[in-house]
C-alpha positions in Angstrom: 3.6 -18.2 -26.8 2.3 -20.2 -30.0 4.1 -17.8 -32.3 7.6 -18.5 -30.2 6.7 -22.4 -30.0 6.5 -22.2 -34.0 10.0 -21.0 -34.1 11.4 -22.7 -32.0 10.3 -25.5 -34.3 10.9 -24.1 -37.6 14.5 -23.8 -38.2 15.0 -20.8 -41.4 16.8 -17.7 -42.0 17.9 -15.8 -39.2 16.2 -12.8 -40.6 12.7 -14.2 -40.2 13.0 -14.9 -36.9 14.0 -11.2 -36.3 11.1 -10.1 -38.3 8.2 -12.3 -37.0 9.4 -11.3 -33.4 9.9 -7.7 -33.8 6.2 -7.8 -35.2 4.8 -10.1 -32.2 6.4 -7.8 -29.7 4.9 -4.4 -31.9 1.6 -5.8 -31.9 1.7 -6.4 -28.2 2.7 -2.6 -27.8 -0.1 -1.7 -29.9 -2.4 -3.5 -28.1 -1.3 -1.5 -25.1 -1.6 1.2 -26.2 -5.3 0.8 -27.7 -6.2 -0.5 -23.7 -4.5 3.4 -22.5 -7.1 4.5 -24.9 -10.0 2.8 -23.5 -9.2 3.5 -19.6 -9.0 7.3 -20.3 -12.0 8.0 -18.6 -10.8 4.8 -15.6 -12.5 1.8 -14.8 -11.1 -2.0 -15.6 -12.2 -4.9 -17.8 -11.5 -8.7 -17.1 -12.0 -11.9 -18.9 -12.7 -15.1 -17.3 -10.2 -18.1 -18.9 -13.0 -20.2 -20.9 -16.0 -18.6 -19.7 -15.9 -20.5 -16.5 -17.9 -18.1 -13.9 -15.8 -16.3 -11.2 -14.0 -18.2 -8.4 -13.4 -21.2 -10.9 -12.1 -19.4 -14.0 -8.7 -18.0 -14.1 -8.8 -14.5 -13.8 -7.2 -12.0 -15.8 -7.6 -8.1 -15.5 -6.4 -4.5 -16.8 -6.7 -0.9 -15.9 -4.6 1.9 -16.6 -1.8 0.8 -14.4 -1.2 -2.8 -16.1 -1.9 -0.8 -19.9 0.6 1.6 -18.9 3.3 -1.5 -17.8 1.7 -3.2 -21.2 3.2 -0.5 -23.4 6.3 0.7 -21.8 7.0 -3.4 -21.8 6.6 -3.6 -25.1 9.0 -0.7 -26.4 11.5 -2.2 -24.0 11.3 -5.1 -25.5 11.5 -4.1 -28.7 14.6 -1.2 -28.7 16.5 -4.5 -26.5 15.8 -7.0 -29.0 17.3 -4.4 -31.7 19.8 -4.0 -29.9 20.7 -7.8 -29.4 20.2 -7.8 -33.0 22.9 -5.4 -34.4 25.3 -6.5 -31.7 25.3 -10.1 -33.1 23.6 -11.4 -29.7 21.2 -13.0 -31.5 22.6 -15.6 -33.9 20.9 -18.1 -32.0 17.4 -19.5 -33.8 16.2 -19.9 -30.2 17.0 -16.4 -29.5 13.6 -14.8 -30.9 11.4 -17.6 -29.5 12.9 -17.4 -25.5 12.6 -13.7 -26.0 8.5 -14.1 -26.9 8.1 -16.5 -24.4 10.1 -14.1 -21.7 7.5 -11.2 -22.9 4.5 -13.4 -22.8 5.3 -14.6 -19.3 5.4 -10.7 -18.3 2.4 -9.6 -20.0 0.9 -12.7 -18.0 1.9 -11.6 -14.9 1.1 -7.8 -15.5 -2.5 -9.1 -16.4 -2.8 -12.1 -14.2 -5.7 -11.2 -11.0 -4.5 -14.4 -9.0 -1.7 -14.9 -7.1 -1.2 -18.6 -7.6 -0.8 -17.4 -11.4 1.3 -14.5 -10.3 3.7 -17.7 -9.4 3.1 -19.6 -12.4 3.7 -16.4 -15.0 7.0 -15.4 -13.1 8.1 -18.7 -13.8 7.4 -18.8 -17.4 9.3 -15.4 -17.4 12.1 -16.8 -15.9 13.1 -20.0 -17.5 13.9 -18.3 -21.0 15.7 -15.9 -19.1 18.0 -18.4 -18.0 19.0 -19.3 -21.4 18.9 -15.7 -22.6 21.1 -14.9 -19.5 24.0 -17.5 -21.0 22.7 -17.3 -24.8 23.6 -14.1 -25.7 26.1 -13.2 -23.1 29.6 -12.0 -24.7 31.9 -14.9 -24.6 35.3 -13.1 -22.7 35.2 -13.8 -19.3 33.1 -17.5 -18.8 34.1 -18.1 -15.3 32.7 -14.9 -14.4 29.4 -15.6 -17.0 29.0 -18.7 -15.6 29.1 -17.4 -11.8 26.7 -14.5 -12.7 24.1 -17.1 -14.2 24.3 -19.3 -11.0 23.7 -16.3 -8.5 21.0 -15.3 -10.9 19.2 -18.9 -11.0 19.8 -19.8 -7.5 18.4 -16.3 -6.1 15.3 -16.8 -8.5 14.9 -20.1 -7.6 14.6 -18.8 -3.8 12.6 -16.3 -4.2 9.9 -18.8 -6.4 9.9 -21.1 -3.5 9.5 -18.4 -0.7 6.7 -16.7 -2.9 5.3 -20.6 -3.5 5.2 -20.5 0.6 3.8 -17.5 0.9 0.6 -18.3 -2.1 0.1 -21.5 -0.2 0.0 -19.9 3.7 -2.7 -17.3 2.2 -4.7 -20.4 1.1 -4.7 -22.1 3.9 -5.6 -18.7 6.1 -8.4 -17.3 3.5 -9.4 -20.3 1.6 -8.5 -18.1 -1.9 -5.6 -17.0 -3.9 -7.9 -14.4 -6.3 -6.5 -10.6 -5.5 -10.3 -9.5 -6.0 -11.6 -12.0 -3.6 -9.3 -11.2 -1.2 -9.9 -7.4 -1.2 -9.2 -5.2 2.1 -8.9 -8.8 4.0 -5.0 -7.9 5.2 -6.1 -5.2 6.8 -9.1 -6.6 8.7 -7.3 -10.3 9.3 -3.6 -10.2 11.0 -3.3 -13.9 9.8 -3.7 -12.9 6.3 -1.8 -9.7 6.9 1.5 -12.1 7.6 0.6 -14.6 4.6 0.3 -11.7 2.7 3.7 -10.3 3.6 5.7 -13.7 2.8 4.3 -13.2 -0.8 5.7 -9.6 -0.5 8.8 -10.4 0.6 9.3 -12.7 -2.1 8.6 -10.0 -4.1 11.0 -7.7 -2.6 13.7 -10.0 -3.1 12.7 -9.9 -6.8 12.8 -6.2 -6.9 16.3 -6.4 -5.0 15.4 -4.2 -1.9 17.6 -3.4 0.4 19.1 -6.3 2.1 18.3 -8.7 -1.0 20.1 -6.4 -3.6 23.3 -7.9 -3.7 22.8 -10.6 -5.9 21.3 -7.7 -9.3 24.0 -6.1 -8.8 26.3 -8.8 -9.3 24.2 -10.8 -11.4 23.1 -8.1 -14.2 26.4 -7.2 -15.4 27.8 -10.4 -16.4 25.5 -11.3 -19.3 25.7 -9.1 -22.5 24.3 -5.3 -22.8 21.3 -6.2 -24.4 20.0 -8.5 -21.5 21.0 -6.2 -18.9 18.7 -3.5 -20.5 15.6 -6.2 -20.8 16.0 -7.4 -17.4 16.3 -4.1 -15.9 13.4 -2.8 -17.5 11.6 -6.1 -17.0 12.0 -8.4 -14.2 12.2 -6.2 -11.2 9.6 -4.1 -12.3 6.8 -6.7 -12.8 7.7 -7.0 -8.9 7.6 -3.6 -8.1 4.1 -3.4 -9.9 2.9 -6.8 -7.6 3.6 -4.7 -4.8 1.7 -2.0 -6.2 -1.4 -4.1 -7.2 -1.0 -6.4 -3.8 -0.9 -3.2 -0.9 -3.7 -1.7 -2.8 -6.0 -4.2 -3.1 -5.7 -7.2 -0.3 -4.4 -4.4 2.2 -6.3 -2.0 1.0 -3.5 0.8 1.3 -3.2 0.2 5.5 -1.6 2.9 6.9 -0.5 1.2 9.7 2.4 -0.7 7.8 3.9 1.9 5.8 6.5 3.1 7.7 8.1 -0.1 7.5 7.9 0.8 3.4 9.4 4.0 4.2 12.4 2.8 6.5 13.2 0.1 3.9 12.5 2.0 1.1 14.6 4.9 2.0 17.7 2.8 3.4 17.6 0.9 -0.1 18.2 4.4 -2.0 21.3 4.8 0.6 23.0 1.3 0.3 22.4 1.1 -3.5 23.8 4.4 -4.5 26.7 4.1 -2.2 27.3 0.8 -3.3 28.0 2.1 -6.8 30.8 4.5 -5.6 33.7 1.9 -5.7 32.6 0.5 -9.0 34.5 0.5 -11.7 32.6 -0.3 -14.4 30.1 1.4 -16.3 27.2 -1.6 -16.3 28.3 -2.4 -12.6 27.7 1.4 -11.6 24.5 1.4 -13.5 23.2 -2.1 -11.8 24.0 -0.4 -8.1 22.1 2.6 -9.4 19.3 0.6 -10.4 19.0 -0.8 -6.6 18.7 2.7 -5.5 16.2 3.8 -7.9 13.9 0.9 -6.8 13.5 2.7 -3.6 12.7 5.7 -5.0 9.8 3.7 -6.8 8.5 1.9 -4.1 8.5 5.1 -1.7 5.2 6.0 -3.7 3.3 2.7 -2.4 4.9 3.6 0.7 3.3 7.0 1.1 0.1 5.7 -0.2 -1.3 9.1 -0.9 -2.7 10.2 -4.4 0.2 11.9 -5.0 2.5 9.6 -3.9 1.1 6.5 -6.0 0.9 9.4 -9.4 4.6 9.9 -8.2 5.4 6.6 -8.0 3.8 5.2 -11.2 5.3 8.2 -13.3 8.7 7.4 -11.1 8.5 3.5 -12.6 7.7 4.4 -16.3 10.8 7.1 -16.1 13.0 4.7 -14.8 12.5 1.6 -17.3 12.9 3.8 -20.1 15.7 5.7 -19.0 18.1 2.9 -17.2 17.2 0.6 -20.5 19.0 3.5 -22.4 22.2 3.8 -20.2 22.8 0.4 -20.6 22.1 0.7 -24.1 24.5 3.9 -24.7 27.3 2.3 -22.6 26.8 -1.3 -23.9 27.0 -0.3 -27.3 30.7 1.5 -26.4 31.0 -1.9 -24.9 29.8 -3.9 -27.9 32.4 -2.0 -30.0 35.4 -1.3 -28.0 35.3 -4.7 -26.3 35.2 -3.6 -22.5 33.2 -0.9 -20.4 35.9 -0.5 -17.7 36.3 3.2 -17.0 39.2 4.3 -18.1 40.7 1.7 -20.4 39.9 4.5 -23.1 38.6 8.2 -23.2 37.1 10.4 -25.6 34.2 8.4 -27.0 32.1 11.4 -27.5 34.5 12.5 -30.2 33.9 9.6 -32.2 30.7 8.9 -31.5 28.8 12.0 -30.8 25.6 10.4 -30.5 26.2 7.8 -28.5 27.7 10.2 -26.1 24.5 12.6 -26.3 22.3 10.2 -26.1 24.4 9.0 -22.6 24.0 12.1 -21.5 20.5 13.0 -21.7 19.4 9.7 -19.8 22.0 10.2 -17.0 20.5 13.8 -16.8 17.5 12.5 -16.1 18.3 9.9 -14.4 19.8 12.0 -12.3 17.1 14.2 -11.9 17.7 17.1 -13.6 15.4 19.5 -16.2 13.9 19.2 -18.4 14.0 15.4 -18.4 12.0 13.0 -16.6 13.7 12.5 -14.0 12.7 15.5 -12.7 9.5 15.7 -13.1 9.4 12.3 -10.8 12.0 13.1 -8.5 10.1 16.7 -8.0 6.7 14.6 -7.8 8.2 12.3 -4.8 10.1 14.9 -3.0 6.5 17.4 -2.5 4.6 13.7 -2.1 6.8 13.0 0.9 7.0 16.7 2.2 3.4 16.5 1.6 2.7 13.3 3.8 5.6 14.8 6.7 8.1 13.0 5.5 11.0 14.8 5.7 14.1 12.4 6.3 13.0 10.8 3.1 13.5 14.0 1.6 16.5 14.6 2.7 17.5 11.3 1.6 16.5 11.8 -2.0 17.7 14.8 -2.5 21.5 13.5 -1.0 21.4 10.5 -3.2 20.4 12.5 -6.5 23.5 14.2 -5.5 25.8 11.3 -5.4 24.0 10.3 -8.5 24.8 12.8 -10.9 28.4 12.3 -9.0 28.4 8.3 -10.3 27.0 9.7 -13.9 29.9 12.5 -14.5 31.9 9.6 -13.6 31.2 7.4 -16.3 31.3 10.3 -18.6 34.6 11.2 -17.8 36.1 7.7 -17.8 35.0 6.9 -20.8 33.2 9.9 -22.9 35.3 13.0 -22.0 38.8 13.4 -22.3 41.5 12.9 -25.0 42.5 9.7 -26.0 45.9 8.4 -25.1 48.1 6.0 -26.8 47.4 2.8 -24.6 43.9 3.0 -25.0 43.9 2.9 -28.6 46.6 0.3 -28.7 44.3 -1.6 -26.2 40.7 -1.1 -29.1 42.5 -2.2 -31.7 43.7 -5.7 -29.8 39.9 -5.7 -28.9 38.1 -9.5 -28.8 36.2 -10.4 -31.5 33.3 -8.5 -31.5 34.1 -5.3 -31.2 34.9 -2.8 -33.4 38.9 -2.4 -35.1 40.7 0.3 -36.7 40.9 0.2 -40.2 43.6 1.2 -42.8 47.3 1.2 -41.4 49.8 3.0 -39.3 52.9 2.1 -37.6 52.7 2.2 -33.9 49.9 3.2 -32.0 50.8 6.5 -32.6 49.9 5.4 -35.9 46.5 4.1 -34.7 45.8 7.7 -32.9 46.2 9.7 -35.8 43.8 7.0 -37.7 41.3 7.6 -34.9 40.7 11.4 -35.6 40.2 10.9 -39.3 37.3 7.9 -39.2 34.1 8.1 -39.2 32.2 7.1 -35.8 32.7 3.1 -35.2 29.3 2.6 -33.6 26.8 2.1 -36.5 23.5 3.6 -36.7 21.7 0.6 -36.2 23.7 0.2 -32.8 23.2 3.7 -31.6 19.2 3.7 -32.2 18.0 2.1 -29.6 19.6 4.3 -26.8 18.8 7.5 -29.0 15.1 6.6 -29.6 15.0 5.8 -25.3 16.8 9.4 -24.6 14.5 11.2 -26.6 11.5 9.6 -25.2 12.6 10.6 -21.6 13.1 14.0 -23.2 9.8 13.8 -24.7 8.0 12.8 -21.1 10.1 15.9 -19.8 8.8 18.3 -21.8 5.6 16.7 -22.2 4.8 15.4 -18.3 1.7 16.8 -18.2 0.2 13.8 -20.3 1.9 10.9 -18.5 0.9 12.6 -15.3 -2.6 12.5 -16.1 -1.9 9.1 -17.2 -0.7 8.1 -14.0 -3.1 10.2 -11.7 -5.9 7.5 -13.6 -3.8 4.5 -12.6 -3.3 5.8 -9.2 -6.9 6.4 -9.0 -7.7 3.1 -9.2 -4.8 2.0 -6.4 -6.9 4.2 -4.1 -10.0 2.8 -4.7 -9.8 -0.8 -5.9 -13.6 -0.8 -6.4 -14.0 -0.9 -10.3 -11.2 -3.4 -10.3 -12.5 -5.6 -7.6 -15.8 -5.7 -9.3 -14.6 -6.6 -12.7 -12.2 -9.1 -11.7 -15.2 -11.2 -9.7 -17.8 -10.5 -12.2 -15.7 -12.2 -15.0 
């Protein structure tokens, strides 16, 4: 926050800015990863705001679950804001300091161990959003910017206030807003069970469950690739990990709601999935996607077993990394050949091999398949829920993998596969401003094909890094699961028993 507030205030060359925030957000990875280190063997640490003692000071707390979001966060934050960078999406000097304010409100929230500053963090990670939403969106297409950024800030604004309602209905039925003071006290008090559920619907609507979904899917696409990624790999998730942190510890994992989980859960894989079907665009496909996945994620607090919650976890660290670098791989097509409608041109992977491999892999894994990711978490969640007797959630996932990899081979053959035809390159090189031209000449856009098999690829290196460095992470976690699963089995541990956390947070 001080670092963004300094320049803000300090108007210089562009090319500080991207330096002094690339180093802010890598020393915030770093410092994620050196808190993995120290909960290897479990437990949690908290810190007390000003040394005030506990019940007065403003609590902040991390285990393995919030050092796991720390660091995924923070290589999110730093392949999108190269990728924002070599698109041109971040000409703006107030670029770098809205993006370390958004981070700093998420590594807030993440650490926060009170709900009232639960509320107060998701609003400092939303207003810079709002200007990031409208800052660095493309500049085609304003009507349609400008509706996406309304839906966006009206549905936020909603979901604040319900939350707001929800923070101040606890208060009023436990006399506390501290998630360590209010420990197992859903489960044992029905009137804090329904405050308690306000605050999580609020937080459902933020994670855009099934039937508060429409607005992402809507909203997401409309801004510029770069954003999408961030917010994707962002904003719901600090949600989804709320709900985590919340069930756990104030409900104390009570069996007796989670079938509701499971029913909404499940349904929201369903809707979102086959919402995707009539899309026709590659970021509009992915945001549906994104709506399914989030029930696969959530099904792991909704079985509420110690493999479900390993699932789960290792299910949410998959999916940031691996949608991030869809939209990345498509958005840079987009970024250089001014439009990600399917079909308006074919053949990308010719050109731009890379790009196209790097599209690949992710919707592999995103689809499920080996030896990426993907699998490893959709495997996890289908034996967690066969496991726990639940079969029609099985079923479910498995159908909706299906019409996954259907939705991915379609992107890949509307805009990767294929030969090019004459329209579509007559179509790239009237592209806006922005996106990538042919060079030399040629009569005709016969002229342009024959120009289009003898150039070099159009996306740079610097464009195509982000989404490569993603895909071979999800490649990495793939081949490597066994580490992150360990990883996660820790962080579950202490969903299950909220004991070291509880302690920490009230002996701050």
């Amino acid at each position: 926050m001080i670092i963004a507030g300094i320049l803000a205030f300090t108007p210089t060359r562009r090319h500080i800015h991207v330096i002094v925030m690339m180093v802010t957000i890598a020393a915030s990875t770093a410092g994620g990863i050196l808190l993995i280190l120290d909960f290897l063997d479990g437990g949690a640490i908290a810190h007390g705001v000003g040394g005030w003692v506990a019940g007065i000071a403003i609590p902040f707390a991390a285990d393995m679950f919030t050092a796991l979001m720390l660091t995924v966060t923070g290589i999110l934050s730093l392949t999108c804001a190269w990728f924002a960078v070599a698109s041109g999406r971040a000409q703006s000097r107030f670029f770098a300091p809205m993006l370390l304010v958004l981070l700093a409100g998420v590594n807030g929230a993440l650490l926060t161990a009170d709900l009232f500053n639960l509320f107060v963090f998701i609003e400092v990670m939303l207003l810079p959003s709002y200007g990031l939403f409208l800052l660095a969106a493309p500049d085609r297409a304003p009507i349609r910017r400008i509706a996406g950024a309304r839906l966006y800030v009206t549905i936020n604004l909603l979901t604040s206030t319900v939350f707001l309602i929800g923070v101040g209905f606890l208060y009023g039925t436990a006399g506390t807003v501290n998630i360590a003071e209010l420990s197992g006290m859903a489960a044992a008090d029905e009137t804090v069970a329904v405050a308690t559920a306000v605050c999580l619907f609020a937080l459902g609507i933020k994670a855009a469950v099934v039937p508060v979904h429409g607005w992402l899917a809507r909203a997401y696409p409309t801004t510029s690739p770069a954003i999408t990624a961030l917010f994707s790999g962002l904003h719901t998730k600090v949600a989804i990990f709320a709900i985590y942190r919340v069930y756990a510890v104030v409900f104390d994992g009570d069996p007796r709601f989670l079938w509701i989980g499971i029913a909404v859960f499940a349904v929201t894989m369903v809707v979102g999935v086959l919402g995707a079907v009539g899309e026709n665009t590659s970021r509009s496909i992915l945001a549906f996607h994104m709506v399914s996945q989030i029930g696969y994620i959530l099904l792991g607090v909704a079985l509420f077993t110690p493999l479900g919650l390993v699932a789960g976890i290792f299910y949410l660290l998959h999916h940031m990394i691996v949608k991030a670098s869809l939209f990345l791989s498509t958005g840079a097509v987009e970024v250089r050949y001014g439009t990600d409608k399917l079909g308006a041109f074919r053949g990308v992977a010719k050109t731009e091999p890379l790009i196209a491999a790097a599209f690949f892999v992710a919707a592999l894994s995103l689809a499920g398949l080996p030896p990426f990711s993907g699998f490893v978490a959709k495997l996890s969640l289908i034996v967690a829920a066969q496991d726990a007797g639940e079969i029609v959630a099985v079923v479910v996932m498995i159908l909706v993998s299906l019409v996954t990899l259907l939705s991915m081979l379609k992107i890949w053959s509307g805009m990767f596969w294929g030969s090019r035809t004459r329209e579509a390159d007559a179509s790239i090189d009237a592209a806006p401003a922005g996106a990538a031209s042919v060079t030399g000449s040629g009569s005709g856009s016969g002229g342009a094909t024959d120009m289009l098999t003898r150039t070099r690829p159009r996306i740079g290196a610097s464009l195509a890094a982000p989404a490569i460095v993603l895909a071979v992470i999800t490649l990495g976690l793939g081949l490597g699961a066994e580490l992150l699963l360990g990883l996660a089995q820790i962080a579950a541990d202490g969903l299950l028993d909220t004991s070291a956390y509880v302690e920490a947070v009230l002996g701050s």
